[in-house]
Residue frames as qw, qx, qy, qz and C-alpha x, y, z in Angstrom:
[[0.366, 0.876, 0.117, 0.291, -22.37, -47.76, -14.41],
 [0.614, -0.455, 0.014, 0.645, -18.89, -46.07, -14.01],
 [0.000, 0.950, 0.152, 0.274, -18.62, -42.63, -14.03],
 [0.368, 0.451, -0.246, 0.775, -15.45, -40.31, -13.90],
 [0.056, 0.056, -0.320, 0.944, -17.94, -38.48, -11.53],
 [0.017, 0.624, 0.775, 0.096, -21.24, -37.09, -10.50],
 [0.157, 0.552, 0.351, 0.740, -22.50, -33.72, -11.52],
 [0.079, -0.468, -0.647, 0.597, -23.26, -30.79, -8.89],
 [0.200, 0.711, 0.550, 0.391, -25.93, -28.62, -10.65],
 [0.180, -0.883, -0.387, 0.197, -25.32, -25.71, -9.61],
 [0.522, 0.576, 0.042, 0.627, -23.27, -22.10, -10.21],
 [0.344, -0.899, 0.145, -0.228, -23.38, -20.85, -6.46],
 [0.709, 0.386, -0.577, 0.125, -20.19, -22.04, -5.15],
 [0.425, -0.353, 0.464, -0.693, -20.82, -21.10, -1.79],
 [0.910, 0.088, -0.069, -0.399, -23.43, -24.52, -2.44],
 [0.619, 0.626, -0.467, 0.084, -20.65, -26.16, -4.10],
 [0.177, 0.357, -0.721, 0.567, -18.26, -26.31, -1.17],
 [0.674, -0.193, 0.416, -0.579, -21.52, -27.44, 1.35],
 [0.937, 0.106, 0.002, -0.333, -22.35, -30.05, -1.07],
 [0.364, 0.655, -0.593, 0.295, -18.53, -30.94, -1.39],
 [0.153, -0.456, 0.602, -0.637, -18.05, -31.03, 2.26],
 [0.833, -0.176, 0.358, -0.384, -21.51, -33.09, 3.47],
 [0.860, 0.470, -0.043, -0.194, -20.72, -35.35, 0.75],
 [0.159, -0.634, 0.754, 0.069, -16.40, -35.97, 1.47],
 [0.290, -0.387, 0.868, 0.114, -16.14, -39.51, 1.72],
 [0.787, 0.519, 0.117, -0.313, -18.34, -40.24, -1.52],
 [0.752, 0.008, 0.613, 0.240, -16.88, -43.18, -3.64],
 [0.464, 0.711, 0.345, 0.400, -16.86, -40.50, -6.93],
 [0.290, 0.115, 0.036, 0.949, -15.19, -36.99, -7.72],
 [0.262, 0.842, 0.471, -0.011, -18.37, -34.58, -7.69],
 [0.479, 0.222, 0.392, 0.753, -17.79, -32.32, -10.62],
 [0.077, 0.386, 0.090, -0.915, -18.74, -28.17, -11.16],
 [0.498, 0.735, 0.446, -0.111, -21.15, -27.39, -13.46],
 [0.163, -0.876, 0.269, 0.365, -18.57, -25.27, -14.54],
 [0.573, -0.278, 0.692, 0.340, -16.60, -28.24, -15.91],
 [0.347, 0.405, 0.839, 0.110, -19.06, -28.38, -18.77],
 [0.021, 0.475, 0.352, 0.806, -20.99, -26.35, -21.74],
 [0.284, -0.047, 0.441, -0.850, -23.24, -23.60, -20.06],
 [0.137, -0.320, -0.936, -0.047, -26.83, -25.10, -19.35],
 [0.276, -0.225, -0.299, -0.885, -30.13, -24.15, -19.25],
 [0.077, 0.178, 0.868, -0.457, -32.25, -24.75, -16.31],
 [0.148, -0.673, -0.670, -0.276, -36.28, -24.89, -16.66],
 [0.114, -0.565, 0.020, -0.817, -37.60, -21.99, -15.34],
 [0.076, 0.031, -0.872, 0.483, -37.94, -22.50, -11.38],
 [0.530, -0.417, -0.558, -0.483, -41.78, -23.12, -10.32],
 [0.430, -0.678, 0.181, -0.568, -43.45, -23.27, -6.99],
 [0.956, -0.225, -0.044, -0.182, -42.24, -26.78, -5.75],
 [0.190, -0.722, 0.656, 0.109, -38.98, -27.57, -4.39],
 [0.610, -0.127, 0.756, 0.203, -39.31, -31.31, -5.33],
 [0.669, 0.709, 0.216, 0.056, -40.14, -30.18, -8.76],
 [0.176, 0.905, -0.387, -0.005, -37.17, -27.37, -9.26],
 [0.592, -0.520, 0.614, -0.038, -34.91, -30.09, -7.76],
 [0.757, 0.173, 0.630, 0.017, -35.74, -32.74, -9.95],
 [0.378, 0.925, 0.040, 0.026, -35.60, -30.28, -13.30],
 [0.124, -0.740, 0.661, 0.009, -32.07, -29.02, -12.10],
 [0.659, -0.221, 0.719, -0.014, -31.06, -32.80, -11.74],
 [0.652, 0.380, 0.624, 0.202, -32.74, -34.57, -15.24],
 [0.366, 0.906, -0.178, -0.119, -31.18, -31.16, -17.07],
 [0.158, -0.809, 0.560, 0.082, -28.15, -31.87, -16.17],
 [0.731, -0.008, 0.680, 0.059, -27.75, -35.33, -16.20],
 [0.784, 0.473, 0.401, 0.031, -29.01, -35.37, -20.03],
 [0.538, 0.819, -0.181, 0.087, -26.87, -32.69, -21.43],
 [0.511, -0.706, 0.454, -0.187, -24.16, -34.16, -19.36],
 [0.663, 0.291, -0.689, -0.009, -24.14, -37.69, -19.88],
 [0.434, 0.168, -0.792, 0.395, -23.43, -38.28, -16.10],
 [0.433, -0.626, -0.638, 0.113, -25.32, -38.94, -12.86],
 [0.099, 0.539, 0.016, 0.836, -26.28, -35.31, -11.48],
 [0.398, -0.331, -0.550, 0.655, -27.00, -33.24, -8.01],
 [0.056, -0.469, -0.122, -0.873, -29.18, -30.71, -7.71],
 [0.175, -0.428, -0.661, 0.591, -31.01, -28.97, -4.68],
 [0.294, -0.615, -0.149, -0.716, -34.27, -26.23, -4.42],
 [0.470, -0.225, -0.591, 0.615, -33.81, -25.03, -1.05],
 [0.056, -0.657, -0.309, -0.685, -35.46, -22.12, 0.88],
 [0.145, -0.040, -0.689, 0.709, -36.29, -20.16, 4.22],
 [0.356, -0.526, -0.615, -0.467, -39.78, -20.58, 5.61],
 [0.093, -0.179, 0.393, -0.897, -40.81, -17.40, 7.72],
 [0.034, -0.339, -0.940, 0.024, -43.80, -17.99, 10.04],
 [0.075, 0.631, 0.375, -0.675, -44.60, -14.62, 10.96],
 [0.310, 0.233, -0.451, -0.804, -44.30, -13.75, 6.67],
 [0.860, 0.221, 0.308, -0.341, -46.71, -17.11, 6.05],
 [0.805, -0.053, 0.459, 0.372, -43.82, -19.22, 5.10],
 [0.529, 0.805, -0.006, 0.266, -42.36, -16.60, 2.85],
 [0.328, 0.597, -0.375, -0.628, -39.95, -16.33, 0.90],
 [0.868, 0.067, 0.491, -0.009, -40.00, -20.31, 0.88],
 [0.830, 0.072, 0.405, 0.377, -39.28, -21.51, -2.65],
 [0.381, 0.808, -0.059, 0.446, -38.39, -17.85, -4.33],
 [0.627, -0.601, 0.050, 0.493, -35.49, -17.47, -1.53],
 [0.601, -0.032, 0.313, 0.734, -33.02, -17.32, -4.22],
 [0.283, 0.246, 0.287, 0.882, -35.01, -14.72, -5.82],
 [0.325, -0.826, -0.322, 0.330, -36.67, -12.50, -3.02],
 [0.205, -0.755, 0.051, 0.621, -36.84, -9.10, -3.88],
 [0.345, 0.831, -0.276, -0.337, -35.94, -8.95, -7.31],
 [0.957, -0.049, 0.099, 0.269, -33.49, -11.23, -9.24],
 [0.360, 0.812, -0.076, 0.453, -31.06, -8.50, -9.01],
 [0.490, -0.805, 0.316, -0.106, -30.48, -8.38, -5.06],
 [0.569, 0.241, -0.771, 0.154, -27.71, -10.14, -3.91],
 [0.604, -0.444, -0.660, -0.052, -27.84, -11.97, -0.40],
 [0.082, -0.167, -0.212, 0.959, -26.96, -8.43, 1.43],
 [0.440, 0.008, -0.229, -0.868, -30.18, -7.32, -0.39],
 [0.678, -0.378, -0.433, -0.459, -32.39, -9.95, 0.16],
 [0.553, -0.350, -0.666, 0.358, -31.39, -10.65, 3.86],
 [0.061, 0.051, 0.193, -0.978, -31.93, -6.52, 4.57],
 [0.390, -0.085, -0.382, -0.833, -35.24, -7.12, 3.09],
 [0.574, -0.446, -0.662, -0.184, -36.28, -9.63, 5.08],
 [0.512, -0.145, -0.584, 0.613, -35.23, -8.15, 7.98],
 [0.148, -0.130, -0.378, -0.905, -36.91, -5.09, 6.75],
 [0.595, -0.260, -0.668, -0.365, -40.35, -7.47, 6.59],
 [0.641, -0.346, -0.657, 0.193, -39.66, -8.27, 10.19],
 [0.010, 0.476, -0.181, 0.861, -39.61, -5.11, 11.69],
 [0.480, -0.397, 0.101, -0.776, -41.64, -4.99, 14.49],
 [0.849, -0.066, -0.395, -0.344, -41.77, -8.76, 15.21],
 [0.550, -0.682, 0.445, -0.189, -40.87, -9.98, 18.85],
 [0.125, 0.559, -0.800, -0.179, -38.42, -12.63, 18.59],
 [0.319, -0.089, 0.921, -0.205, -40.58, -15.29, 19.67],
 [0.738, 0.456, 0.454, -0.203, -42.51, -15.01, 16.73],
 [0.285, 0.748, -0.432, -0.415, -39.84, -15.18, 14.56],
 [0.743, -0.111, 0.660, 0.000, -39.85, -18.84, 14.20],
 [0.631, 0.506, -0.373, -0.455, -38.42, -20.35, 10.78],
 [0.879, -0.072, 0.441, 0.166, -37.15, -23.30, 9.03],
 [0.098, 0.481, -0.710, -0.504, -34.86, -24.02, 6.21],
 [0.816, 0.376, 0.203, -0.389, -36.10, -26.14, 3.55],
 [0.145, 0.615, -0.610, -0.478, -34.09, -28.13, 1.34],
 [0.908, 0.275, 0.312, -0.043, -35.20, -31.40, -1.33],
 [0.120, -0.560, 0.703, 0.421, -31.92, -32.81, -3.07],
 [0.772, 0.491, 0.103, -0.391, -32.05, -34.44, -6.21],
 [0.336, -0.495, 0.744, 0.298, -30.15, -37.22, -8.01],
 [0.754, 0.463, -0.030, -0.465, -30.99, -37.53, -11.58],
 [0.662, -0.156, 0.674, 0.287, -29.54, -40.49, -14.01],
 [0.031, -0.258, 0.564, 0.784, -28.77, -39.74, -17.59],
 [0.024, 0.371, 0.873, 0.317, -31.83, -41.92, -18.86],
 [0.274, -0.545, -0.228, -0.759, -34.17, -39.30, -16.99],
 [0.625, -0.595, -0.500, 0.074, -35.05, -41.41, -13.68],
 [0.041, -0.536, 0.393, -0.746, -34.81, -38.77, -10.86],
 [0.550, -0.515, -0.548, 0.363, -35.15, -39.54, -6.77],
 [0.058, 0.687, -0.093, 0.718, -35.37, -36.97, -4.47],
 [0.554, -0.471, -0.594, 0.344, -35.21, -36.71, -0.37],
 [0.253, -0.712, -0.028, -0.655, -36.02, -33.44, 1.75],
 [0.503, -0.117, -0.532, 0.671, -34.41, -32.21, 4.67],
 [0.277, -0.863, -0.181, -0.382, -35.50, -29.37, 6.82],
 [0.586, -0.147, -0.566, 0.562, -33.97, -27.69, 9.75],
 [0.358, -0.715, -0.599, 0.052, -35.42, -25.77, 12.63],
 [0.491, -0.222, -0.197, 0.819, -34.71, -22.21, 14.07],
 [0.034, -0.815, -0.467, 0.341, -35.41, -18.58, 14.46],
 [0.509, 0.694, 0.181, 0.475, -34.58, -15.12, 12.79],
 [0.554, -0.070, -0.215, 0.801, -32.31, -12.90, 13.97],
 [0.045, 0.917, 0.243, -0.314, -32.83, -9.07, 14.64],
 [0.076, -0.842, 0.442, 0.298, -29.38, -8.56, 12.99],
 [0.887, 0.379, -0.249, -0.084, -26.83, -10.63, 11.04],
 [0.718, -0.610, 0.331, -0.046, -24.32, -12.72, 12.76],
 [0.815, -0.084, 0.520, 0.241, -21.24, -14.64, 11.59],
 [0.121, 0.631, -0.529, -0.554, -18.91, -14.37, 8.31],
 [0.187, -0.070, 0.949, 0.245, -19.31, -18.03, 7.15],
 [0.383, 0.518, 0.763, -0.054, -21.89, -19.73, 5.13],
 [0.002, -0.067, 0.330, 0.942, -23.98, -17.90, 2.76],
 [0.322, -0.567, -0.673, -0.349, -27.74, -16.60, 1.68],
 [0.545, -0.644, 0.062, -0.532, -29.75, -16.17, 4.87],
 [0.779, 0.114, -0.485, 0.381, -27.06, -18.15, 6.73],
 [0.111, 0.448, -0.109, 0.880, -26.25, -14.74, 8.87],
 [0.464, -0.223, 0.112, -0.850, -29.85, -14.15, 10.16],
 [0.797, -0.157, -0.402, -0.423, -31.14, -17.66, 10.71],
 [0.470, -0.559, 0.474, -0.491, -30.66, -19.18, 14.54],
 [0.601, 0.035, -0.799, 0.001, -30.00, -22.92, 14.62],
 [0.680, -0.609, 0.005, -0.408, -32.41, -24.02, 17.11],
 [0.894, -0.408, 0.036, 0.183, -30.65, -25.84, 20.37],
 [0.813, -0.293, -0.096, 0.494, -26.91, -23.60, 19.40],
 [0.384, -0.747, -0.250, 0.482, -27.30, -20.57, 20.00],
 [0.163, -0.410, 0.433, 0.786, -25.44, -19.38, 16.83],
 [0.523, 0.571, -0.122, -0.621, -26.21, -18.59, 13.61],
 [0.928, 0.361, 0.080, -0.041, -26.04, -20.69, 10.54],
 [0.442, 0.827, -0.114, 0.327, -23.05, -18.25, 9.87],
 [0.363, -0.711, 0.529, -0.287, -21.31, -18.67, 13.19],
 [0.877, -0.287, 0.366, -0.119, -21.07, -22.34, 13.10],
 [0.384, -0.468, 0.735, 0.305, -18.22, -24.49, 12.27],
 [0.672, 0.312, -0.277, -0.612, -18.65, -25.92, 9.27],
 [0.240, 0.063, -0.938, 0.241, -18.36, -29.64, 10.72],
 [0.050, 0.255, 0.767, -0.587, -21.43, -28.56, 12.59],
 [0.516, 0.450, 0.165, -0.710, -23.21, -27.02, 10.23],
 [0.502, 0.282, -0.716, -0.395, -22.60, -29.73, 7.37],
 [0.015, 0.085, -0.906, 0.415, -24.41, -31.67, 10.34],
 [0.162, 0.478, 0.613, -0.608, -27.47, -29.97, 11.15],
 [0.118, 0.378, -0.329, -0.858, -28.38, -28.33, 7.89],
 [0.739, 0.203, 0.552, -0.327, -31.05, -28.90, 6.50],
 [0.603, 0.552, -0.552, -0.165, -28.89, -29.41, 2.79],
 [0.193, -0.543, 0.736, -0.355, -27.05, -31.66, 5.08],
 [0.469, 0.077, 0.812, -0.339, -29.73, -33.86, 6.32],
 [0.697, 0.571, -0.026, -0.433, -31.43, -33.79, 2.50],
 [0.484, 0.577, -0.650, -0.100, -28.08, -35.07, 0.99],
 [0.144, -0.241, 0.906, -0.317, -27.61, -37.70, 3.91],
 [0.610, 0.229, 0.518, -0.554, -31.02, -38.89, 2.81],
 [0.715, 0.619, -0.135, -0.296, -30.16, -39.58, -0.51],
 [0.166, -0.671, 0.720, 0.066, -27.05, -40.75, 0.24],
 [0.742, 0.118, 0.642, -0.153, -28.30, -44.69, -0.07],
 [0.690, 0.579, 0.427, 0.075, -29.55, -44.40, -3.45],
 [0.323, 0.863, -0.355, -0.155, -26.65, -42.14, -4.79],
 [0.472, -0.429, 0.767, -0.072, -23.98, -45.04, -3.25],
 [0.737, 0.201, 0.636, -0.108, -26.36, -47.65, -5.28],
 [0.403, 0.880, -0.043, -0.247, -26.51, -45.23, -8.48],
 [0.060, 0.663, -0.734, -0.132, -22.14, -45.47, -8.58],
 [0.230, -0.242, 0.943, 0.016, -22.21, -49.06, -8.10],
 [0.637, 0.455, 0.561, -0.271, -25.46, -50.43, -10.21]]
């Protein structure tokens, strides 16, 4: 199948430019959602490898072309893995990610740092016009901040400690964080079977 391209589901562009970036020396263009009529996603549910997969086999069909999507999240231990898969819409779907990273911080009042373990979450998704979807799930390790740290990145990017460097999500190069991320290490898992996808 040849394809102009391959679809990135999504309308953060902050995303965009991660998924861009991990993704450079892909054999295809990847294309905005943007490029294209607006779209209708399924309402999101409780399952990243569901939302993922949805985002992905939307696109794809009203598309026409092989599609990208991700359902990503931050899993607090001291909240019981909240906000997990409502990250995007912690607090309200009004905040923005000034408002929902005050709010968790907010949540964490009182909590010593060494129980402030989290993770990122993140299941990518590569649908095919016909409907078949794959998916592969990354994760990456680290702690919450008392404060926010760093200008780069976005979300809870700020407040979230990459274990083993000392910086935020939001401090790191973005060579280092298109490394360690757990979008990163989701999309490098899929990588195979997108590669096969262009050429099959």
């Amino acid at each position: 199948m040849a394809l102009d391209g391959v679809v990135v589901a999504t309308s953060n562009p902050g995303k965009l430019r991660e998924v861009r970036a991990i993704l450079a020396d892909l054999e295809a263009r990847l294309l905005a959602l943007d490029a294209f009529a607006p779209l209708r996603f399924p309402e999101e549910g409780d399952d990243y490898e569901q939302n993922a997969a949805a985002k992905a086999r939307t696109c794809a069909q009203a598309t026409g072309c092989l599609s990208l999507a991700d359902d990503s999240g931050l899993e607090v231990e001291a909240l019981g893995g909240r906000p997990g898969v409502r990250s995007a819409r912690y607090g309200g779907p009004d905040l923005d990610d000034a408002a929902r990273v005050a709010r968790l911080l907010e949540e964490l009042s009182g909590v010593a740092a060494e129980k402030r373990a989290a993770r990122f979450v993140c299941v990518a998704a590569l649908a095919h016009p016909d409907g078949r979807v794959v998916t592969a799930r990354g994760s990456c390790e680290g702690r919450i901040l008392g404060a926010p740290r760093g200008s780069a990145g976005f979300g809870y990017d700020p407040v979230f400690l990459a274990a083993g460097t000392g910086l935020s999500m939001a401090e790191l190069p973005e060579s280092e964080k298109n490394r360690l991320s757990h979008r990163a290490r989701a999309f490098r898992a899929l990588r195979g079977r997108i590669d096969a996808a262009l050429t099959g």
